[in-house]
Structures are given as structure tokens and as C-alpha cells.
N, C-alpha and C positions, 0 to 999 in steps of 0.2 A: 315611695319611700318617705318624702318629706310629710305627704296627710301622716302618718304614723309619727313623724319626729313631730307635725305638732302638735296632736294630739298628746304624745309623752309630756310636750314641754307643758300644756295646759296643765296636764295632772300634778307636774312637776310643783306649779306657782299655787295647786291646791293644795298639796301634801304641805309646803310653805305656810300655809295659813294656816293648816288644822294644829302645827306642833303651835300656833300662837295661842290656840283655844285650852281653855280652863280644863275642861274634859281631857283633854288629853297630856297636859300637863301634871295632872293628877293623878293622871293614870301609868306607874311606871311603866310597866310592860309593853301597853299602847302606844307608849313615848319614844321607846325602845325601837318598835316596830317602824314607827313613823322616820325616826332617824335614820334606822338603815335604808328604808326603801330612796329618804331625800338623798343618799350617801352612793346607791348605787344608779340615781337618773340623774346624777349632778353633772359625772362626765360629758353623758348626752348631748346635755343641753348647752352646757358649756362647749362642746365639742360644733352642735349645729348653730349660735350666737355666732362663733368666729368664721363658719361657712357662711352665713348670711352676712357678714361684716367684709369677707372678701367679695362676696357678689356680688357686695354694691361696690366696691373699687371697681371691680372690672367693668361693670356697667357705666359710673363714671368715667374710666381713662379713656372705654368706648366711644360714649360723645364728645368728650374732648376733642378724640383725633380728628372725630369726625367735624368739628368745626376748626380745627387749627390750618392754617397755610403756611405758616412757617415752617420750612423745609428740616431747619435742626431741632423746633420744638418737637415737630411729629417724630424725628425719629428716636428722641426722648422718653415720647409717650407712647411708642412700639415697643421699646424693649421693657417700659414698666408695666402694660399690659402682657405681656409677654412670660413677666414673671411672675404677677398675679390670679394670670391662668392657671398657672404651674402649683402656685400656692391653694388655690379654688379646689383642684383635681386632687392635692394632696390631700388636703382636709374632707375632699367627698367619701375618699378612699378610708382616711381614719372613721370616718362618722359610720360607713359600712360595717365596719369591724367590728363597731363600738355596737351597733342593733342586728349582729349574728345572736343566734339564740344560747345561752350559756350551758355547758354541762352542768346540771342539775347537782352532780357530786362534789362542783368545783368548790364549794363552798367549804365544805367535810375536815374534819382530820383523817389522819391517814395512819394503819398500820403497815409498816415498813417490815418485811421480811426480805431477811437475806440468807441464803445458802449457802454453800460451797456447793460444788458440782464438778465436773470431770477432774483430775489431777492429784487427787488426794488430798497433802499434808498442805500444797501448795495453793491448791483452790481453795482452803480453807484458811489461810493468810489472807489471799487474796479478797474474801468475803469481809472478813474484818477488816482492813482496808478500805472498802467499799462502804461499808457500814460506817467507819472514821468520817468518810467524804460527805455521805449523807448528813451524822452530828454536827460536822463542822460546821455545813451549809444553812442547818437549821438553824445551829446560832448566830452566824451572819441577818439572817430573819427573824432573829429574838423569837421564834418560836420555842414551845417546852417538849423536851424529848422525855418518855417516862419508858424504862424496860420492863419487856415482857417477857421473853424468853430467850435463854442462852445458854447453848452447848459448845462450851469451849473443848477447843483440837489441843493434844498434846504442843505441839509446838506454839500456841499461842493466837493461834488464829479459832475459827468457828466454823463448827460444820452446820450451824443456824442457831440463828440470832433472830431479834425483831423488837420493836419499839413504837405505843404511841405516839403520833407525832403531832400539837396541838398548836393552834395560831391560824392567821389571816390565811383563808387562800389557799392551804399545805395542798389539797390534792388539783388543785390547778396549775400549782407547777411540778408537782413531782408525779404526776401519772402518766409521765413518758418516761418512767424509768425502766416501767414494768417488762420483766423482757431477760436475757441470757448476756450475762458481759462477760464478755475473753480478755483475756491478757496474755501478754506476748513477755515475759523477760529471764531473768536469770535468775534461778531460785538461792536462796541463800545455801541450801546444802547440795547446791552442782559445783563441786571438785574443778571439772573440766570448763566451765565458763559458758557450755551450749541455753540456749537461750530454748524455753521450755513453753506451751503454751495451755495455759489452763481457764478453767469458768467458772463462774458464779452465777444464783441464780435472783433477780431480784421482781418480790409481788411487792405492788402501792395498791392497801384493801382502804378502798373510801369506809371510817367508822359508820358503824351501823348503831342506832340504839334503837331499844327493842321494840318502839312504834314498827320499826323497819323490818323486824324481823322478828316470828312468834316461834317460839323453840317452844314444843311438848317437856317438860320435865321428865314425863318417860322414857325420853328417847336420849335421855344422859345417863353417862357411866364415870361418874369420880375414882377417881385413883389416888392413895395418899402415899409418898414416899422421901426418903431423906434426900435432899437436894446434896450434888457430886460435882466437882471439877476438880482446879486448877487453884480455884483460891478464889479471895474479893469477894463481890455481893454476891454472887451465883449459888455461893457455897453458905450451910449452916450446919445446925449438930444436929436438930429437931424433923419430927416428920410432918415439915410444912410444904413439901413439894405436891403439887398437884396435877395430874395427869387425867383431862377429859375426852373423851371417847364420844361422839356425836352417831350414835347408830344407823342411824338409816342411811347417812353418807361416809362411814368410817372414818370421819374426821379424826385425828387425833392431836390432842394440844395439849405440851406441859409445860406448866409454868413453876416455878421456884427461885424467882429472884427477890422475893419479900418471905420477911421471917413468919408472916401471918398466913397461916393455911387460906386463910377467909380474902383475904387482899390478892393470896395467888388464884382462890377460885374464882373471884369479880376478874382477875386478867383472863384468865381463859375463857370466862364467858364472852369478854368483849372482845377480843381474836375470834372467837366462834360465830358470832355474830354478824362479824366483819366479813368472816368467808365464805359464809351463807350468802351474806347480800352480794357479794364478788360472784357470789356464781349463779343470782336469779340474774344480776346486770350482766353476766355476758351470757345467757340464754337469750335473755331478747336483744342484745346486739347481731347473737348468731342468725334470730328470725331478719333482722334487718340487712344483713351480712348481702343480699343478694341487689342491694340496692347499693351503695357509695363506700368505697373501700378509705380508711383515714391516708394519706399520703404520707404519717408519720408513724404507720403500722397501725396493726390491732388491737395492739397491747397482749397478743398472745406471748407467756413466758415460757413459750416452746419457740419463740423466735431472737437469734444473734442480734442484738439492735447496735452492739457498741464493742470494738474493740481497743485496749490500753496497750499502746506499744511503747515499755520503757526506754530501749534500745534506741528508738528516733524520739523521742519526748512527746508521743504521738499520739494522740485522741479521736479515732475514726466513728461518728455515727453514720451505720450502713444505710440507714432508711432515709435521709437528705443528704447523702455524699458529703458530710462535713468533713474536714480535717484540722486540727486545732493543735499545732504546736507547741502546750502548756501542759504538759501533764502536770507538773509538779503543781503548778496553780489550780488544777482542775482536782487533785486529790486533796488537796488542802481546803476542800469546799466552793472554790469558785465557780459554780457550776452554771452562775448566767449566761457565758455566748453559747454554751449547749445549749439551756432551757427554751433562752428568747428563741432560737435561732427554731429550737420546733414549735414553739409557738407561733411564728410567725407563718412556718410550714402549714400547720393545720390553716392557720386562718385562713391563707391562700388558699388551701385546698375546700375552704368551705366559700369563699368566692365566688374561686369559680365554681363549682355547683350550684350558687345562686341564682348564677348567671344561665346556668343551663338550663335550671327550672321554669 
């Protein structure tokens, strides 16, 4: 592990020097390049400096003891070696995490799809709701939310929705969402008070752009029609609604949240796009699939990962036995002691795997 860490850190002190040169100051793009790459080995290094910076304590407080006789110094210098082991292990453990390999996607924006699903009128509140959680969370992260598509429910909710989702990072932390969320509570139009339980379903498609994925133009079907609800942006009087038909996979995608025929068909291409690349990335996860299962699911959205129980103010994720006594804080966007908490999941589960290797 450490030939690798120092090997990074050399490259680290080069990439350093190259953003000093003329050449690459003049070159935005290359400049650009150069920064990110210092932006993401700075951790590292920073991370393996203060592991070598504990080694040497321990190493010093080591020969200390070993030359001290005084009986209360040394047991002075037991318990601060003691604790600088502690600190040693901690930091070795971070610096592991920090040179696990990264999901390739993690970088991406992300198209956020949300359904309703079992429950009817109620699963389709519930979806919007869920959708609210996501916006909120994204503005907490100054990220930009831009809509793509949305079928509003007579009562105000959505029988599907979706949104891109743009900023730092977005599918690294939201690609544990992917997956079936229940909720457990009381619907507004139950008379009797019984506490009802219904679903939603929600996909995180890492954006694709079209290096990523080549679409035959023959194999598209446009559809024009007059955009319909409820009211607000969804709705217009003109026939700029756009409905694309993907043939050889039945895809179908409409959009009509922009008055611009031409704006609604750029969003359905990039939803099209997105779910193309969503479904070559879990074919070759599936060829993988016989090798290391994630600890934090599949991301298959045929699988229950989280239930909301209004009645106990209750937040169950099935796949790490969380329990989180904040719903109101969790629907209101606060969605990091979930997030970190599977995060932290995976990385332990790709640990130990390392370790097994």
C-alpha cells in the first residue's frame, strides 16, 4: 500500500509543478485538467503526511519508554503511546478508504425518477413527497435541479416525475437511493384513522452524454402533443409536449415541462440516454454479480430498501438495519445520517474484500 501512496504523492509534487509552467497556464482546458486531478490526490496525500507524522510519535514515545526509569514518567509515556497507536490505526484505516477504487459514475449528474407505485392516489402523494426530499436535499448541496418530466395525480401528488440533477459528486451520494420506498401512515382521505401502507418507486440514472451512448436516429419515434394536468409549468395551450419512443427497447419518454417543443425533445433525449447507459451498467454488473454482492444492495428498484413510518417518526433502511427517529428532518432534506451511514456501509464492505483478496 504505501510504494502506491508514494508513488501518488511523487506524481502529486509533479502535477504541482506542471500547473507552475507556462504551457499549461495558457492552456485553459489543460489547466482545468491539471487542477482537478491536484484537487482529487490532495486528500491522499494530505491524508498519508499526517500518517507518517503519527509514525514518527509512536516511534519516538517508543524510545522514550525504552530509555526512561522513572516509574511515573513511563506510565505517562504508556498511555500517550497508547493513544497514538490508536490515532496511527485510525488514520491507516482512513488512508485505505481514501485509495479504494472510485465508482467511475460517481462523478455524473444524475437523472432522478420517481414513481408512485402500489396504493393508488396515496402512493402518488407519497412520490411527491419523496421528490420534495430529494429538492430539498439538493439545495442544501447548492446543487441545480432542472425538470423533465411530470404526471401530476388528481389529488396533487405524481404518478411520475423526474429531474436533472447537476453539481459536485450528485451520483455518489444519491445512487443508494435507487430502489422501492414504503411508507406506513395515515392518508389524508382515511375517515377511520387506520394507518395505510403504500410505495414508491425511485431510479438515480448516472447522465449519459452521447460519447456514452450512440442512439441510431432510426430507431426513434417523436411524438407531438398538447401538454395536460393540474396547472403550473407542466401545463400549456401549444403542442410542445413531446413523447419519444426508443424502438428496439420500447423505451418510452415524455416530456412537456418547457413551452419549447425543441427544449422538450433535448430532455427526452437526455432521459433516453441516461437509461440506455443505466441498463449497459447493470448488464455488466450482472456479468459481475457472481463475484461480490454490495452490502448496501444492488441498486436493483425491484428491491424494498427503506421504509417511512409516520406513526413512530420512524426511518428504517432494510439493507444496514438503520433506524432513525427524524422523519420530519429526513423529509425535509436531511438526508446525511442515511447517506454517510451507507456510505460508510459500502466502504466497509469493500474493506473487507480487500482484505480477502
Amino acid at each position: 500500500m504505501f510504494e502506491r501512496v508514494e508513488e501518488i504523492a511523487k506524481h502529486y509534487e509533479e502535477v504541482l509543478q506542471s500547473l507552475q509552467e507556462e504551457a499549461v497556464t495558457r492552456d485553459p482546458q489543460l489547466f482545468r485538467e491539471k487542477m482537478k486531478e491536484q484537487a482529487e490526490l490532495s486528500p491522499i496525500v494530505e491524508m498519508y503526511r499526517a500518517y507518517r507524522t503519527a509514525e514518527k510519535r509512536v516511534s519516538d514515545d517508543a524510545l522514550l519508554l525504552e530509555s526512561e526509569n522513572d516509574e511515573e514518567l513511563r506510565k505517562m509515556l504508556k498511555e500517550e503511546l497508547r493513544t497514538e497507536k490508536e490515532k496511527l490505526d485510525l488514520l491507516g484505516e482512513k488512508l485505505k478508504i481514501l485509495l479504494l477504487p472510485e465508482d467511475p459514475n460517481d462523478q455524473r449528474n444524475v437523472v432522478l425518477e420517481v414513481r408512485g407505485g402500489v396504493g393508488g392516489e396515496e402512493a402518488a402523494l407519497f412520490a411527491a413527497d419523496l421528490f420534495r426530499m430529494y429538492v430539498r436535499y439538493a439545495e442544501r448541496r447548492h446543487w441545480k435541479v432542472e425538470m423533465l418530466e411530470c404526471s401530476p395525480s388528481e389529488a396533487g401528488g405524481y404518478s411520475r416525475v423526474s429531474a436533472l440533477i447537476s453539481g459536485e459528486k450528485v451520483y455518489s451520494c444519491l445512487k443508494f437511493e435507487s430502489g422501492i420506498h414504503r411508507v406506513q401512515r395515515i392518508p389524508k382521505t382515511e375517515s377511520q384513522g387506520r394507518i395505510h401502507t403504500s410505495a414508491a418507486t425511485v431510479a438515480v440514472l448516472p447522465e449519459a452524454e452521447e460519447v456514452d451512448v450512440k442512439i441510431d436516429p432510426n430507431d426513434l419515434r417523436f411524438d407531438v402533443f398538447r401538454a395536460s394536468g393540474n396547472g403550473g409549468q407542466c401545463v400549456n395551450t401549444t403542442d410542445s409536449a413531446v413523447r419519444l419512443t426508443h424502438i428496439p427497447t420500447g423505451i418510452v419518454i415524455s416530456c412537456q415541462d418547457e413551452k419549447s417543443q425543441l427544449k422538450n425533445r433535448d430532455k427526452a433525449l437526455k432521459v433516453l440516454r441516461s437509461r440506455l447507459y443505466d441498463l449497459e451498467c447493470r448488464k455488466k454488473q450482472e456479468k459481475e454479480a457472481e463475484e461480490r454482492r454490495s452490502l448496501v444492495g444492488t441498486g436493483d428498484r425491484s428491491e424494498k430498501i427503506r421504509t417511512y413510518n409516520f406513526p413512530q417518526s420512524r426511518v428504517t433502511d432494510h439493507r444496514i438495519n438503520l433506524n432513525l427517529y427524524q422523519i420530519e428532518e429526513i423529509m425535509n432534506g436531511d438526508l446525511d445520517p442515511l447517506l454517510s451511514a451507507l456510505m460508510t456501509a459500502e466502504q466497509a464492505e469493500k474493506l473487507s474484500g480487500s482484505k480477502a483478496d
